[in-house]
C-alpha positions as CSV (number, residue, x, y, z in Angstrom):
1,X,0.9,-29.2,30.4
2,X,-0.6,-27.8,27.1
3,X,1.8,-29.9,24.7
4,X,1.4,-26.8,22.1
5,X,2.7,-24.4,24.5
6,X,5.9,-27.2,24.8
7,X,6.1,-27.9,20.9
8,X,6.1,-24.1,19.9
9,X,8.6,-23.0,22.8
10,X,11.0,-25.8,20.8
11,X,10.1,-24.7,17.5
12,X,9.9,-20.9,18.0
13,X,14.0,-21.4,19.8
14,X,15.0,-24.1,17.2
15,X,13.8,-21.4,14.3
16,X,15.5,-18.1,15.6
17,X,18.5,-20.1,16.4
18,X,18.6,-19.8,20.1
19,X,19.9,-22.1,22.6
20,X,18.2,-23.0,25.7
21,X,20.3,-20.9,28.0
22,X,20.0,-18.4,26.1
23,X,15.8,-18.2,26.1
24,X,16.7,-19.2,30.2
25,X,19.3,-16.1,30.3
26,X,16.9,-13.7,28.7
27,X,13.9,-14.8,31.4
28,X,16.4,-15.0,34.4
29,X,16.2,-18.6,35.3
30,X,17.6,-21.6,34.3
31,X,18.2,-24.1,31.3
32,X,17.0,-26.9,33.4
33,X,13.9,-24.9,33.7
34,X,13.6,-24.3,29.6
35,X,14.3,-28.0,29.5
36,X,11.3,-29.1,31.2
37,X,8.9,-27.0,29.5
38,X,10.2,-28.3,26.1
39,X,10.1,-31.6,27.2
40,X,6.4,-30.8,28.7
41,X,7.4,-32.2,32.6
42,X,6.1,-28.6,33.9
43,X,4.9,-25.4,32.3
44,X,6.0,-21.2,32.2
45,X,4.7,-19.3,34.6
46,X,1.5,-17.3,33.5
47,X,4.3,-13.9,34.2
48,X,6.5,-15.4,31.9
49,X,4.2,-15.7,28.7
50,X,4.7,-11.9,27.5
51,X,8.4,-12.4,28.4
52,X,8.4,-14.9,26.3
53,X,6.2,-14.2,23.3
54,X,8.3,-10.8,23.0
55,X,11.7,-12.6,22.9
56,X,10.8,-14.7,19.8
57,X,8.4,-11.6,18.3
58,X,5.6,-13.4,17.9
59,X,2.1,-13.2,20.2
60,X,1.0,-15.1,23.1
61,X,-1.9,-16.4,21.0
62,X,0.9,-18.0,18.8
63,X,2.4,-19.3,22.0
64,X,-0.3,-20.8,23.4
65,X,-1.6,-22.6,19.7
66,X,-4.6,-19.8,19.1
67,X,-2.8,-18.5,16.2
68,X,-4.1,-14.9,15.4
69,X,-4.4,-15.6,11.6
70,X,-7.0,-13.4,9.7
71,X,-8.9,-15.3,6.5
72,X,-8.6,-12.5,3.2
73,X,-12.3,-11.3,3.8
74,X,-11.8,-10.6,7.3
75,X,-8.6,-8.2,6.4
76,X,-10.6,-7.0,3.5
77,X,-13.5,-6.5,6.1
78,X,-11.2,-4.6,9.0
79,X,-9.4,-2.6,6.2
80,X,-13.1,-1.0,5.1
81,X,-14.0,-0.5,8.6
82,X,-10.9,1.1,10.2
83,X,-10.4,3.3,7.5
84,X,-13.9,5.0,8.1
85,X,-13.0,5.1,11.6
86,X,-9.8,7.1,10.6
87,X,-11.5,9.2,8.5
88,X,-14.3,9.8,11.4
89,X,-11.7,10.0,14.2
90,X,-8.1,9.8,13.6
91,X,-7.3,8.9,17.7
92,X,-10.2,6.4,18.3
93,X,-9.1,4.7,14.6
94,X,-5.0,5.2,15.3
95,X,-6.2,3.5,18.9
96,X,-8.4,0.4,17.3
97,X,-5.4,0.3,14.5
98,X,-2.6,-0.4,17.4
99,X,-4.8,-2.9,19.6
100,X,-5.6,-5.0,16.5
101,X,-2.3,-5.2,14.9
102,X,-1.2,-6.2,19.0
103,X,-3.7,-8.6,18.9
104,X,-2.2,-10.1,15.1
105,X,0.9,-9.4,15.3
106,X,1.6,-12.7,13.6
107,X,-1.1,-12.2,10.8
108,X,1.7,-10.7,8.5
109,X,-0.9,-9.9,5.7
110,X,-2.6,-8.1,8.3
111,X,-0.1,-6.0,9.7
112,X,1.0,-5.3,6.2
113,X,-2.3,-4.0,5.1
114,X,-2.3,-1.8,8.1
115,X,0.9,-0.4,7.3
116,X,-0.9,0.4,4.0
117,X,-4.1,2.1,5.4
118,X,-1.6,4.3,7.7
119,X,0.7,5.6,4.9
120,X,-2.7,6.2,2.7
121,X,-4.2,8.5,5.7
122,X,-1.3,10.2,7.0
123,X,-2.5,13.5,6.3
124,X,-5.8,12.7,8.0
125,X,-4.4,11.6,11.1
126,X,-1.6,14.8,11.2
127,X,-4.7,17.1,10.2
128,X,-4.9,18.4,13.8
129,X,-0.7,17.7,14.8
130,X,1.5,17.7,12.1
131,X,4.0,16.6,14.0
132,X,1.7,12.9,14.5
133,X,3.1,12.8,10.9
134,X,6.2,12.3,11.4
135,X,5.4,9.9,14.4
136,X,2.9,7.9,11.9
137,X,5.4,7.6,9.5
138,X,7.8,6.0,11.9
139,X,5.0,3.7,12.5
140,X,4.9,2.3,9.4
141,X,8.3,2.0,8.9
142,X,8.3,-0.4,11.8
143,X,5.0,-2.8,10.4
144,X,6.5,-2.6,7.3
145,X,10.6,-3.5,8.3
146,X,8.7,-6.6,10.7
147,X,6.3,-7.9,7.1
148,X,9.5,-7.8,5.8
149,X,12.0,-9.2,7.8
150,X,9.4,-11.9,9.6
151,X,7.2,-13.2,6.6
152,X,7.7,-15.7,4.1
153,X,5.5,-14.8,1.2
154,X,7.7,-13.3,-1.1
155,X,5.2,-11.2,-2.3
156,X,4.0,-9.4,0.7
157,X,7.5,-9.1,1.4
158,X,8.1,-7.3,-2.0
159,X,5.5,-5.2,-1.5
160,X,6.8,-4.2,2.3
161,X,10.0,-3.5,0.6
162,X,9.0,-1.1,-2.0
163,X,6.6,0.6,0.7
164,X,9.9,1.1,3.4
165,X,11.8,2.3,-0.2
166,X,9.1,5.1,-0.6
167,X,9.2,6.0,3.3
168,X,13.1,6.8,3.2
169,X,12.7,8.1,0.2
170,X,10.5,11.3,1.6
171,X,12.7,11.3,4.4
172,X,15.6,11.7,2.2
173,X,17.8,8.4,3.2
174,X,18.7,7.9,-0.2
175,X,21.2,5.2,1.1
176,X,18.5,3.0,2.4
177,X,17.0,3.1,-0.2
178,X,19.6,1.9,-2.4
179,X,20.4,-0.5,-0.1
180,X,16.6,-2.3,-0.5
181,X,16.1,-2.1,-4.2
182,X,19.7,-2.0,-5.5
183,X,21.6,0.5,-7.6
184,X,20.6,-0.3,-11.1
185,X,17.1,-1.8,-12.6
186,X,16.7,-5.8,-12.0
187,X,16.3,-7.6,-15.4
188,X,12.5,-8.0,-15.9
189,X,11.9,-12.0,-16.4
190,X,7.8,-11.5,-16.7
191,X,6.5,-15.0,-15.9
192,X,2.6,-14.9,-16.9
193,X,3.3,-15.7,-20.4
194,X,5.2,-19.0,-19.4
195,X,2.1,-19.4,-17.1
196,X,-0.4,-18.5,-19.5
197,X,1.3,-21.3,-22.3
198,X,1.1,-23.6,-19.4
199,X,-2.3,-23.6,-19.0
200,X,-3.1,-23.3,-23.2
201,X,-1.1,-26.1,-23.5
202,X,-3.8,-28.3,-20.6
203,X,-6.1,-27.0,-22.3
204,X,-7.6,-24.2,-20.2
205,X,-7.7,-21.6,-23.0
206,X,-9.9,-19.0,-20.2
207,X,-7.6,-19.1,-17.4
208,X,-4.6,-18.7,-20.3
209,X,-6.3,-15.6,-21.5
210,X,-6.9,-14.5,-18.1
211,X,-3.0,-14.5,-17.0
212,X,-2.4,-12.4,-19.7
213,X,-5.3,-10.0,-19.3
214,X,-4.3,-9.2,-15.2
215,X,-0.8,-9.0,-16.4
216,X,-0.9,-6.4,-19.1
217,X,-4.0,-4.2,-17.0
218,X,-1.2,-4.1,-14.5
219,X,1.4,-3.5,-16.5
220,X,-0.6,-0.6,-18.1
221,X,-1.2,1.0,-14.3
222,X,2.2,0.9,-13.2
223,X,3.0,2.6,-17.0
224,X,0.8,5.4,-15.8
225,X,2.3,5.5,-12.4
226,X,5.6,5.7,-14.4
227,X,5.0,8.4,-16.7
228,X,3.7,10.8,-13.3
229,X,7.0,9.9,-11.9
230,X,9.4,10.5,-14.7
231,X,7.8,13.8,-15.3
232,X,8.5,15.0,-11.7
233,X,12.1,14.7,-12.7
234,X,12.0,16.3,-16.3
235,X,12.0,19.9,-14.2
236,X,14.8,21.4,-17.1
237,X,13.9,19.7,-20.0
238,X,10.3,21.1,-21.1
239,X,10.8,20.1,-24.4
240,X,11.0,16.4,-23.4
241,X,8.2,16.9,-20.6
242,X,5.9,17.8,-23.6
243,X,6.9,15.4,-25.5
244,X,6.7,12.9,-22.7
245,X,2.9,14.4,-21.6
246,X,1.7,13.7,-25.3
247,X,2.8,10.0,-25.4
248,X,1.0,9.6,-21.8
249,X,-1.9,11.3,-23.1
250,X,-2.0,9.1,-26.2
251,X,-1.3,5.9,-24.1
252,X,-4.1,6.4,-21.7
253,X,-6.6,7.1,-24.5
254,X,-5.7,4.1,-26.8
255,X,-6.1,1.8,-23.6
256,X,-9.1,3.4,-22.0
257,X,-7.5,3.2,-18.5
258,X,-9.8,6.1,-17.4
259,X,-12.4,3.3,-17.5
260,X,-10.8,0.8,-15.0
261,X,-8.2,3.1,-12.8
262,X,-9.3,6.9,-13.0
263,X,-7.4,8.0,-10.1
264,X,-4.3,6.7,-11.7
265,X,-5.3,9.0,-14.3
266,X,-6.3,12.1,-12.5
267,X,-2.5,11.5,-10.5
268,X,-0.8,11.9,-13.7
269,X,-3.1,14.9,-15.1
270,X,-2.2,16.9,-11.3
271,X,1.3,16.0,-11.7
272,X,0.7,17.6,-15.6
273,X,-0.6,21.0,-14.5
274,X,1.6,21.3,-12.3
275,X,4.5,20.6,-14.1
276,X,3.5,23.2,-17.2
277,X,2.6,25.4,-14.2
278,X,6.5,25.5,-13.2
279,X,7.4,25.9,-17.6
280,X,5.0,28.7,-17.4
281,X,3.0,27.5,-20.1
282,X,-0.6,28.2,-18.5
283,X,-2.4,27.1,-22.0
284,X,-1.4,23.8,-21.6
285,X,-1.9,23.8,-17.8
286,X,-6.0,25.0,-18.3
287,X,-6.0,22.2,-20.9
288,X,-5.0,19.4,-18.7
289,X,-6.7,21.0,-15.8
290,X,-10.2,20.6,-18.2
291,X,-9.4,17.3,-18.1
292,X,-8.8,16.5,-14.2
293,X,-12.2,18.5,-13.7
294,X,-14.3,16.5,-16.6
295,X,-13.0,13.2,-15.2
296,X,-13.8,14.0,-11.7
297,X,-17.1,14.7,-12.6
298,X,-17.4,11.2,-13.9
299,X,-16.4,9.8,-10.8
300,X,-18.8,7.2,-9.2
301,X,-17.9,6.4,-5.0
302,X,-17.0,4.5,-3.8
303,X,-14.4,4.1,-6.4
304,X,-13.2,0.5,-6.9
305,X,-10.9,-1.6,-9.2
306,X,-12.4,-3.1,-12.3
307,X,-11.9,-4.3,-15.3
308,X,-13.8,-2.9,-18.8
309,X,-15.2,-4.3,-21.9
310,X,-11.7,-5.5,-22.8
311,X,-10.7,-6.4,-19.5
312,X,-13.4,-8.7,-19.3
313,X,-11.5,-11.7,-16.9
314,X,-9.8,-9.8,-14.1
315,X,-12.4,-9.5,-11.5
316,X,-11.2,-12.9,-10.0
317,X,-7.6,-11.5,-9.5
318,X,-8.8,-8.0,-8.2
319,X,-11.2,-10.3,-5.5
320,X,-8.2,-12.1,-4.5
321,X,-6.2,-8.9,-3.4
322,X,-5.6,-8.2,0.2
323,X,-7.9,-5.6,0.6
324,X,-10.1,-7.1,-2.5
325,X,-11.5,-4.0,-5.1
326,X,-11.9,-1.2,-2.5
327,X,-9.2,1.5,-2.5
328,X,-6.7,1.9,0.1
329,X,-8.0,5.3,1.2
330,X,-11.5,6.5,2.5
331,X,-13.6,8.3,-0.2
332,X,-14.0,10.8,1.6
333,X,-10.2,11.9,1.6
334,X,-9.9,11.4,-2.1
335,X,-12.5,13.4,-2.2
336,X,-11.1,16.3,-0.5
337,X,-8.1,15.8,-1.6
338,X,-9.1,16.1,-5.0
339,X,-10.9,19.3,-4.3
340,X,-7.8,20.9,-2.3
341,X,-5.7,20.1,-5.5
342,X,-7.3,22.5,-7.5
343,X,-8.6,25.2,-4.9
344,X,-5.7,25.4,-2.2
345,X,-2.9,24.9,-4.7
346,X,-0.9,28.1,-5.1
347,X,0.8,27.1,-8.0
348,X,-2.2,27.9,-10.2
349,X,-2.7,31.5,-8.1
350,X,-1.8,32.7,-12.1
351,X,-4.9,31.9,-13.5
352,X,-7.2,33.5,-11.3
353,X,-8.6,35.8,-13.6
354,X,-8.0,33.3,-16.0
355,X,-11.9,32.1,-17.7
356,X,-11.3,28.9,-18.2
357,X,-10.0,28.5,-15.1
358,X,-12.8,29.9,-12.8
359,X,-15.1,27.8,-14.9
360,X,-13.0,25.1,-13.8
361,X,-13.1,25.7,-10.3
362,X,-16.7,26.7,-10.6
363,X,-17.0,22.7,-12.0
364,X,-15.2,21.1,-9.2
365,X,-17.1,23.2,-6.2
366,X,-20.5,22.0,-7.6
367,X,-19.0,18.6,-8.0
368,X,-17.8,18.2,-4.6
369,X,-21.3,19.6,-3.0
C-alpha cells in the first residue's frame, strides 16, 4: 500500500478529531476496515478517495502525498493570467477560476488570492447577468470563510477576515460583521519598530530602515483609504467633510502618495466630488474633479505598486506579496471604470453646461482613446 495514503488518513482523522468509526460510519463500512488502512495491511477503494478527501476538506492530491501547493510566483503568475481571461471572457475565466481552485483546494494562499481576483471583477463577470453578482459574491464568501477557518498563517487569515467583513457588510449583516472584527477598535501594538531596533541593534542598519520604510508607506495607504471612508459617513456635517477633505488633500501632497499609489488617490478624489456633489457645492466638486482628470492623465498601465525617491527600500516587500506589484484588477476595468465615473455618473448631471466641466470630460474621453 502507498504508506502516505496510510499516514495522512491517520493524520487528517487524528487533526479533525474524528474517531475511526466515525470516518467508517461516514463511508458505510467498518472500523476494522479504517483500521487496516491506517495501519497500511490493505488500501481504500479507488471509489472511496473523493469520499474521503471531502470528509476531511482537503483534495485527493493531499490524500494521496501530491500536495497541490503553489510556490508565490506561480500564484502571482495565475493571478495575471486569469484575470485577463476574466476580463476577455467572464464564463471561460469564472470556469478556469473553479477547476483551479478544485485542483488547490489545499493551496490556502491560492484560494485566497482567487477570492480576491473575484471580489475585484465582480462587475465584469455580472456585466451580462446581474444576478451572477449576487451568485459571485456568495462565491467568495465561501473561499474566503474556508482561508479562514482552514489556514494557519495568521496573516492570510486576517486578511480573509477583513475581506468576509466587507462582503456582509454590502449585504447589510451588520451582525456578522460585528461578530468577526469585534465591537470596538483593537489597541494598535505596531511591531516594526521593535523589529526595526532589533535589527539596528545586530547591526543591519538597511534592513532596520527598511522595516520602517514598508511600515509607514503602508500606514500612509490605509490613512488614505481611511479618510475616503470616513467621508462617506460625514453625509450631515459638511462643515467637518470640508474640513476633513482639506487635511486629506494636505496629507497626500506632503507625502507624495500620488507617486507610489495613485488609484488610492483618485478613490478618495471620486468619493470627494461626489460628496460636495450631495452638499451642493459644485465649485468645490469641478475642483476636485480637475484633479481626478489631471492625475488620470498621468497614469502609466499597467499600474503597479512602487515605492518613490523616499520610499527607496520597499520593492523587496511589494515582491514578496501574494500577487507581487501588479494590482488586483485588470487594467482594462480600471480603466473603464475610471472613465464610467465621470461620464455615466448622474450625480454630476448639474454641471453639464458647466465649462469646466465639459473640459473635463473632454480630458478624460481623449485620455481613455
Amino acid at each position: 500500500m502507498n504508506t502516505i495514503i496510510h499516514l495522512n488518513i491517520a493524520n487528517l482523522r487524528k487533526q479533525n478529531h474524528k474517531s475511526q468509526q466515525q470516518l467508517a460510519d461516514f463511508l458505510g463500512i467498518t472500523k476494522a476496515s479504517v483500521s487496516k488502512w491506517e495501519n497500511g495491511q490493505t488500501s481504500p477503494d479507488i471509489s472511496s478517495l473523493p469520499l474521503i478527501a471531502a470528509y476531511f476538506d482537503t483534495s485527493i492530491d493531499h490524500l494521496l502525498g501530491y500536495d497541490a501547493q503553489l510556490s508565490k510566483s506561480e500564484i502571482e503568475r495565475l493571478y495575471k493570467t486569469l484575470k485577463e481571461a476574466i476580463t476577455d471572457s467572464p464564463k471561460t475565466g469564472l470556469d478556469q477560476v473553479r477547476k483551479l481552485v478544485k485542483r488547490y483546494w489545499s493551496c490556502y494562499p491560492f484560494v485566497f488570492s482567487m477570492a480576491n481576483l473575484l471580489l475585484n471583477h465582480l462587475t465584469v463577470v455580472g456585466k451580462s447577468n446581474p444576478a451572477t453578482i449576487k451568485k459571485g459574491s456568495d462565491e467568495v464568501r465561501e473561499l474566503l470563510t474556508h482561508v479562514y477557518q482552514k489556514s494557519d498563517d495568521i496573516n492570510i487569515q486576517n486578511q480573509a477576515k477583513i475581506m468576509l467583513s466587507v462582503l456582509y457588510l454590502n449585504n447589510g449583516q451588520t451582525k456578522k460583521v460585528l461578530d468577526l472584527l469585534g465591537t470596538t477598535v483593537p489597541q494598535l501594538v505596531p511591531p516594526e519598530s521593535i523589529i526595526a531596533s532589533a535589527y539596528h541593534l545586530q547591526g543591519n542598519s538597511e534592513r532596520a530602515e527598511a522595516t520602517m520604510q514598508t511600515a509607514l508607506y503602508q500606514y500612509l495607504v490605509i490613512m488614505v483609504s481611511t479618510f475616503a471612508n470616513y467621508l462617506n459617513l460625514l453625509d450631515n456635517n459638511q462643515k467637518k467633510f470640508t474640513e476633513l477633505v482639506t487635511k486629506a488633500d494636505q496629507f497626500i501632497g506632503v507625502f507624495e502618495i500620488t507617486s507610489f499609489h495613485p488609484m488610492i488617490v483618485l478613490n478618495l478624489y471620486m468619493g470627494i466630488a461626489t460628496g460636495f456633489m450631495k452638499y451642493d457645492d459644485q465649485a468645490n466638486a469641478i475642483k476636485f474633479l480637475e484633479k481626478f482628470a489631471d492625475l488620470q492623465s498621468k497614469l502609466t498601465f499597467p499600474i503597479v505598486l512602487k515605492g518613490n525617491h523616499f520610499f527607496d527600500k520597499v520593492d523587496d516587500w511589494i515582491n514578496q506579496l501574494m500577487i507581487g506589484n501588479q494590482m488586483p484588477r485588470d487594467e482594462r476595468v480600471v480603466k473603464r471604470e475610471l472613465e464610467q465615473f465621470i461620464l455615466e455618473n448622474p450625480i454630476f448631471d448639474p454641471l453639464k453646461d458647466n465649462e469646466k466641466y465639459q473640459a473635463i470630460v473632454s480630458q478624460i474621453k481623449k485620455d481613455v482613446k
